[in-house]
MIKE-415561 format. One record per residue (C-alpha): residue in one letter; x, y, z. Coordinates in steps of 0.25 Angstrom, whole numbers, padded with zeros to 4 digits, always signed. Example, Ala and Ser with C-alpha at 12.3 -4.5 7.8 and 13.67 -1.06 7.14 Angstrom:
A+0049-0018+0031/S+0055-0004+0029/
***
This chain:
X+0117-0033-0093/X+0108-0031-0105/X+0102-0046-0100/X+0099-0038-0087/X+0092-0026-0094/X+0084-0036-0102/X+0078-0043-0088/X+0074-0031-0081/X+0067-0024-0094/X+0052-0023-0095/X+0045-0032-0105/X+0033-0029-0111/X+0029-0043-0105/X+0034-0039-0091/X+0026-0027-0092/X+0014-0032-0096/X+0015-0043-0084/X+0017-0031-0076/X+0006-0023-0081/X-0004-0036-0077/X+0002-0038-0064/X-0002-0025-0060/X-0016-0025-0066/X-0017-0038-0057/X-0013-0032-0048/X-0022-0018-0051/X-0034-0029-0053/X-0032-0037-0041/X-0030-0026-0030/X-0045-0018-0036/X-0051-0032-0034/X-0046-0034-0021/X-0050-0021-0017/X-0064-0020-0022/X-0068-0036-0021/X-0058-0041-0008/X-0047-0049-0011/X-0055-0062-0006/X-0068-0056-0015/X-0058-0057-0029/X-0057-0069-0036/X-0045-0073-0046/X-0057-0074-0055/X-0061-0059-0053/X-0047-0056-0054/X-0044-0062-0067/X-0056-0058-0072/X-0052-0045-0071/X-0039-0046-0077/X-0044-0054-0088/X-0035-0066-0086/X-0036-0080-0081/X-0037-0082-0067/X-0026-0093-0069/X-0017-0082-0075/X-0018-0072-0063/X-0007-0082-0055/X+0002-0078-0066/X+0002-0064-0057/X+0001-0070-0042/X+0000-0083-0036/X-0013-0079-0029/X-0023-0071-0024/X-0017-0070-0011/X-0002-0065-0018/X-0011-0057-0027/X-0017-0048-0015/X-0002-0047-0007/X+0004-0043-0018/X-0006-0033-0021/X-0004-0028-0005/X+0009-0029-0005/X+0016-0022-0017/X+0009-0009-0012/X+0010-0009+0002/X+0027-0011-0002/X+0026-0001-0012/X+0020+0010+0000/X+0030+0004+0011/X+0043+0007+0003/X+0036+0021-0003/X+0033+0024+0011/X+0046+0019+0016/X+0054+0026+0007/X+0045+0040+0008/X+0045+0041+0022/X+0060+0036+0025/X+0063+0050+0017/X+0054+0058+0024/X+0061+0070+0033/X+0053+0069+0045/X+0043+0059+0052/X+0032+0070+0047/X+0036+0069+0033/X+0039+0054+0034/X+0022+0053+0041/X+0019+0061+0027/X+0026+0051+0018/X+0019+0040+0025/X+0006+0046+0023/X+0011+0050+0008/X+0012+0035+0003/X+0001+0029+0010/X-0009+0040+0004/X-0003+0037-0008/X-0005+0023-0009/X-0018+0023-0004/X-0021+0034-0014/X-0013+0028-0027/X-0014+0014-0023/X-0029+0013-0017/X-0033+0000-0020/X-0019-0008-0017/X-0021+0002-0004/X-0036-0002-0001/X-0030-0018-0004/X-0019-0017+0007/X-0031-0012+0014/X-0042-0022+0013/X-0035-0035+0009/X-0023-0036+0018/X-0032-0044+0027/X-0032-0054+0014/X-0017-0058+0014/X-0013-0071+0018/X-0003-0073+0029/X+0009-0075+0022/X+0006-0061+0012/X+0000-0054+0024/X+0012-0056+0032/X+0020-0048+0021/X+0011-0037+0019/X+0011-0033+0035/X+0026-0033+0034/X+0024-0021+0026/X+0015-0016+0032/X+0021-0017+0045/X+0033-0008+0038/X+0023+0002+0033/X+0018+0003+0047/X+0031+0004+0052/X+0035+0016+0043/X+0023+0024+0049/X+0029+0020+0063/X+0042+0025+0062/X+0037+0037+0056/X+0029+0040+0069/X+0039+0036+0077/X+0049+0047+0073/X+0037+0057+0073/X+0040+0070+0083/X+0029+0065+0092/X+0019+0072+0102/X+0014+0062+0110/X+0016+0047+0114/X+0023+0041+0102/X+0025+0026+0106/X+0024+0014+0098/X+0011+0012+0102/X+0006+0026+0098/X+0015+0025+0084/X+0008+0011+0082/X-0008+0019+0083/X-0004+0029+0074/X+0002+0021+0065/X-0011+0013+0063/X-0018+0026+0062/X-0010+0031+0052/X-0011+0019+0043/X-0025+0018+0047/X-0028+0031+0039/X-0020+0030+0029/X-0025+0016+0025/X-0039+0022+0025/X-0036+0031+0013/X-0038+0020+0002/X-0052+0018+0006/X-0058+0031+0004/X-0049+0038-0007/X-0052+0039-0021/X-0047+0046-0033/X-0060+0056-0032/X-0053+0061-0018/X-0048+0076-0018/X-0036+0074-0011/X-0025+0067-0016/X-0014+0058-0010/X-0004+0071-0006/X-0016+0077+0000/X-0022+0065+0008/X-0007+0064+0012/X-0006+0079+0018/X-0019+0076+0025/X-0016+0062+0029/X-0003+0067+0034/X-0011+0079+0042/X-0021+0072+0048/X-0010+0061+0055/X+0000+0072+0058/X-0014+0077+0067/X-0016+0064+0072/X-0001+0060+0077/X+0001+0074+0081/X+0016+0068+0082/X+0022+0077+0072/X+0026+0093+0075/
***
């Protein structure tokens, strides 16, 4: 038992790897974002981390597992705060608003990782692609069935979930582009207007 407590105790070691995995990590995905991922050289990367270039596969195997990490961790983080935020929601109307809550907030807190998923996804190779469009797929998913149990007004098929869906994401995405930290709303109030403005659009909600 005290073997066990031993394992699972943080090191100074351990927390130091930690600590240069995520500036890696912080490093690479500012790079990505302001050069393109095919623009970065392990060079440049290095350079910036003050290591070897050799040392960097200490981290990742490659540049290309480098980038999906850097895609995926976030975009599983949101889906399973999103997940969890709108299965505990009362109505579809507060579930839409929960929705709305964490994408603004990732795109607000997590700006760069967000802009990433953006502009590089296109990057991927097949094999790490594959795995992120699972995810997103289920995030897409969790705004469909949101939709779908919407009190609804007008013509609600799947067709007409499937547009608004992509509309939706459409805007929301957009946020990462033009917001900085010189903006006078903050991510509770972008959220109240977001949520406002597609209410207005769905008109599927009393």
């Amino acid at each position: 038992m005290l073997h066990a407590q031993i394992d699972v105790q943080e090191t100074p070691a351990r927390r130091a790897a930690g600590e240069r995995r995520q500036q890696l990590h912080d490093v690479a995905t500012q790079l990505f974002v302001n050069d393109g991922f095919a623009g970065v050289s392990m060079r440049q990367l290095s350079d910036q981390l003050g290591l070897y270039p050799g040392s960097l596969y200490a981290h990742f195997e490659s540049k290309q597992s480098l980038l999906f990490e850097l895609i995926r961790d976030p975009l599983e983080d949101l889906l399973g705060d999103t997940e969890h935020r709108v299965g505990l929601a009362r109505n579809a109307k507060q579930a839409l608003r929960e929705f709305i809550a964490c994408h603004i907030e990732f795109q607000v807190h997590q700006r760069h990782r967000a802009l990433l998923l953006n502009l590089e996804l296109r990057c991927l190779e097949p094999g790490y692609r594959s795995e992120v469009d699972t995810l997103l797929r289920r995030y897409r998913q969790c705004l469909a069935n949101i939709l779908k149990t919407a009190p609804s007004k007008g013509p609600n098929g799947q067709q007409s979930i499937s547009v608004s869906v992509q509309s939706i994401l459409g805007m929301l995405f957009s946020v990462a582009h033009w917001f900085d930290d010189g903006q006078t709303l903050d991510a509770s109030a972008l959220t109240a207007q977001y949520h406002r403005m597609i209410l207005g659009a769905l008109q599927n909600y009393d």
